[in-house]
ZAKOLKOL-596076 format. One record per residue (C-alpha): residue in three letters; x, y, z; residue number from 1. Coordinates in Angstrom, 3 decimals, padded with zeros to 6 digits. Layout:
<rs>
R     r         c1         c2         c3     k
R   ALA          X          Y          Z   NUM
...
</rs>
This chain:
<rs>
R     r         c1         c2         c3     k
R   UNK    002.960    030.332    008.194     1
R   UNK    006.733    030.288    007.194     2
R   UNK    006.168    027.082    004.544     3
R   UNK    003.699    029.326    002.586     4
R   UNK    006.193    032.580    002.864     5
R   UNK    009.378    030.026    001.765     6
R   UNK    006.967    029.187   -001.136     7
R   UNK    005.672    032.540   -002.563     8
R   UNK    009.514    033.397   -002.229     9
R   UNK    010.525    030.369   -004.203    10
R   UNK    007.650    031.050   -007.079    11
R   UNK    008.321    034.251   -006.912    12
R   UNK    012.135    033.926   -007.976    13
R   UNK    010.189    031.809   -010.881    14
R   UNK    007.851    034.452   -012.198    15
R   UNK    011.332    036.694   -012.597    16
R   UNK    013.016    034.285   -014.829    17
R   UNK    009.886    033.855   -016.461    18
R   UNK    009.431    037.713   -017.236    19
R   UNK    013.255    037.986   -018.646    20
R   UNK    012.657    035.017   -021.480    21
R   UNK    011.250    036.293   -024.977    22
R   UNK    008.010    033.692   -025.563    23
R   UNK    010.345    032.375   -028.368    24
R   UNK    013.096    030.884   -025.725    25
R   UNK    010.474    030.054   -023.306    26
R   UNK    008.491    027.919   -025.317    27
R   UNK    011.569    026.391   -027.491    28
R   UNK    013.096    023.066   -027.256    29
R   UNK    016.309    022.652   -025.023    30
R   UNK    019.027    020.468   -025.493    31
R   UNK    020.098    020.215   -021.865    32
R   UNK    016.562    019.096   -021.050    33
R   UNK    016.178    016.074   -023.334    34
R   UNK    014.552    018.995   -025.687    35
R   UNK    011.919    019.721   -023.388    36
R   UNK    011.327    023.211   -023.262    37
R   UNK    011.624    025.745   -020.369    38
R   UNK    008.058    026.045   -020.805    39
R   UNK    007.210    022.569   -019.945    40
R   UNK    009.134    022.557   -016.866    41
R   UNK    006.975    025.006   -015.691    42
R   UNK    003.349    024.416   -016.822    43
R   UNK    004.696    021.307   -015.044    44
R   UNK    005.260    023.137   -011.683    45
R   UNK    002.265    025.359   -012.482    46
R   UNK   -000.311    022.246   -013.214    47
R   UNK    001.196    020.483   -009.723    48
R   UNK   -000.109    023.427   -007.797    49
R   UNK   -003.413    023.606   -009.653    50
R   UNK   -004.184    020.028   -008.607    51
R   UNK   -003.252    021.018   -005.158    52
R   UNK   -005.502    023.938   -004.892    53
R   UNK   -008.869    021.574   -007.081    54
R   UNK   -008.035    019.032   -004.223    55
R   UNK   -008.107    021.315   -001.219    56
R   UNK   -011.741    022.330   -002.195    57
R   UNK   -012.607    018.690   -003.087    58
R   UNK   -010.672    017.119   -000.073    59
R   UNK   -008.866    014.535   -003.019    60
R   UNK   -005.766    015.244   -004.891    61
R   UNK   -004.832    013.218   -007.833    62
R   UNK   -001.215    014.395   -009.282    63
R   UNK   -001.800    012.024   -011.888    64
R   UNK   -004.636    013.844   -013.421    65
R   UNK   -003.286    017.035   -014.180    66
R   UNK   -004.168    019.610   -016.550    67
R   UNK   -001.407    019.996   -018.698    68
R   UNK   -002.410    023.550   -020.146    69
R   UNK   -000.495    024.087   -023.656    70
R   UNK   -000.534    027.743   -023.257    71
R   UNK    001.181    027.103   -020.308    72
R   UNK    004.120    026.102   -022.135    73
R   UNK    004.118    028.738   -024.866    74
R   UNK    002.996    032.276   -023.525    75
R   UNK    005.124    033.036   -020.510    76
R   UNK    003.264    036.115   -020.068    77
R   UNK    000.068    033.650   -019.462    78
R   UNK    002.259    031.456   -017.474    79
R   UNK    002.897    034.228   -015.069    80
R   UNK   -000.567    035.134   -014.406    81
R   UNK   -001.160    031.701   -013.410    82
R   UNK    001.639    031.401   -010.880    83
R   UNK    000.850    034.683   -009.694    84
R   UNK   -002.641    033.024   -009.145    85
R   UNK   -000.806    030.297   -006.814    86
R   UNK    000.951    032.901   -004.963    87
R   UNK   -002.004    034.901   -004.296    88
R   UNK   -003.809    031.874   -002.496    89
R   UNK   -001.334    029.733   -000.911    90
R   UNK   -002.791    031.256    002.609    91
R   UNK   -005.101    028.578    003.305    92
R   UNK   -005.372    026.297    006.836    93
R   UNK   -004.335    023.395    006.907    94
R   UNK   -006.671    020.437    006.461    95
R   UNK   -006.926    016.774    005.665    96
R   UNK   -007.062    015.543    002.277    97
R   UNK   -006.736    012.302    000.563    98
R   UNK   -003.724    011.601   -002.138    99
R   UNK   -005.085    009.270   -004.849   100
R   UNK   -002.668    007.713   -006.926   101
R   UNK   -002.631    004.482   -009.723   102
R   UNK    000.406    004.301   -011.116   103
R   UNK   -001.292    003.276   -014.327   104
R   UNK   -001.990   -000.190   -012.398   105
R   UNK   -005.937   -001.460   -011.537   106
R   UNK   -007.037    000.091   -008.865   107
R   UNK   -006.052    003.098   -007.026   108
R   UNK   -004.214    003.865   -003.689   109
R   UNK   -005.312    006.050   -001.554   110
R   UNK   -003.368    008.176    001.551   111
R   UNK   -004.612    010.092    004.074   112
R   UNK   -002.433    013.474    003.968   113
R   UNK   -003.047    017.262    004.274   114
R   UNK   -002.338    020.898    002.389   115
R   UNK    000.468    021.765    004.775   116
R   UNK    002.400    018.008    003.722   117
R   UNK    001.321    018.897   -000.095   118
R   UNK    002.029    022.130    000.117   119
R   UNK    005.959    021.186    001.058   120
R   UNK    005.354    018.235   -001.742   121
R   UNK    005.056    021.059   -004.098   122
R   UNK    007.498    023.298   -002.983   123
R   UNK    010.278    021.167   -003.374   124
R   UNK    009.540    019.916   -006.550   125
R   UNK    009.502    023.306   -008.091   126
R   UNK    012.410    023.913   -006.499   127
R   UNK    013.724    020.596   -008.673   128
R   UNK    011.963    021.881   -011.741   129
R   UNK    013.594    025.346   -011.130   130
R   UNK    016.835    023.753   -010.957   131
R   UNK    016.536    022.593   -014.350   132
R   UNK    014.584    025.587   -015.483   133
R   UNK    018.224    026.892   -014.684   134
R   UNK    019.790    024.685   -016.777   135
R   UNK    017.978    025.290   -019.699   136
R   UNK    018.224    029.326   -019.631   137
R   UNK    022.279    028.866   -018.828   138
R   UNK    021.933    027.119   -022.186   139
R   UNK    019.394    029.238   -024.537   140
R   UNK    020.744    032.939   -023.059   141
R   UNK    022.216    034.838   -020.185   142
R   UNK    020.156    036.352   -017.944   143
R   UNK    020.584    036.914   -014.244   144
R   UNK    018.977    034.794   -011.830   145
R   UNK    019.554    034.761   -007.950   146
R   UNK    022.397    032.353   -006.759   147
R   UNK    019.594    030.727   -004.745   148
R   UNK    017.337    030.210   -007.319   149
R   UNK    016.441    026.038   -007.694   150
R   UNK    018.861    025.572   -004.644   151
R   UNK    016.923    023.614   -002.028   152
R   UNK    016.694    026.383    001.067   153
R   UNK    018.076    023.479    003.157   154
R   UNK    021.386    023.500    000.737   155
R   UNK    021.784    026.849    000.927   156
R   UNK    022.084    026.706    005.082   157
R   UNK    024.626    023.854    004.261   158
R   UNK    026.682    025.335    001.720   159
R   UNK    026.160    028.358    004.577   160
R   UNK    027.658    026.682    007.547   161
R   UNK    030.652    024.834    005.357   162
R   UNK    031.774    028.597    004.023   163
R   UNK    032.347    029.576    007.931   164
</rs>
């Protein structure tokens, strides 16, 4: 299916950056991101996904409880194992799942969704988190990343048809 292609391509542009940062910038505070770290941003993107994949087996996702794995943040070389990991099993039929969610209030909501609609969920807020990832290497060192990289693919058609 063309959502799970659009998304290996999209993580896959992340696991580059990832492999040009010394652990030292990756796991280091940032200015530009409140002094969050580019690190955080994406055991952030990474722990999203992981709650995807624990919810398609159980049929319930809950965003809410997510791992936040510390390594995550501080050993990019771990960091790209893991969303290699993603990559390597985003090829999964779609299904029906239910979203749970709180909100930290009593009781808990829950929606009737499915992998395909979380899978897109997920997508394009890495692509958001990427965006900043962005930010926060422009600030810490140069490195080159794609022009498209963060850029929603539905902004880059845009900014496509307005340069004709």
């Amino acid at each position: 299916m063309l959502l799970q292609e659009v998304t290996r391509k999209e993580l896959s542009q992340l696991v580059d950056a990832i492999g040009q940062l010394p652990a030292a910038e990756y796991g280091a505070a940032v200015n530009a991101l409140s002094g969050a770290g580019i690190g955080q941003h994406v055991r952030h993107v990474i722990d999203m996904f992981h709650c995807l994949e624990t919810g398609y087996e159980s049929g319930r996702i809950n965003y809410e409880h997510r791992e936040r794995d510390a390594m995550t943040e501080n050993d990019p070389a771990y960091a790209i194992t893991r969303v290699r990991g993603i990559i390597s099993r985003l090829q999964r039929p779609d299904k029906e799942l239910a979203l749970e969610a709180g909100f930290d209030l009593p009781g808990q909501a829950t929606i009737p969704t499915n992998y395909y609609r979380e899978l897109l969920y997920n997508l394009e807020h890495a692509i958001h988190h990427m965006a900043l990832i962005k930010i926060g290497i422009r600030e810490i060192m140069k490195l080159s990343l794609p022009d498209s990289f963060g850029v929603a693919p539905s902004t880059l058609k845009y900014q496509e048809s307005c340069a004709q």
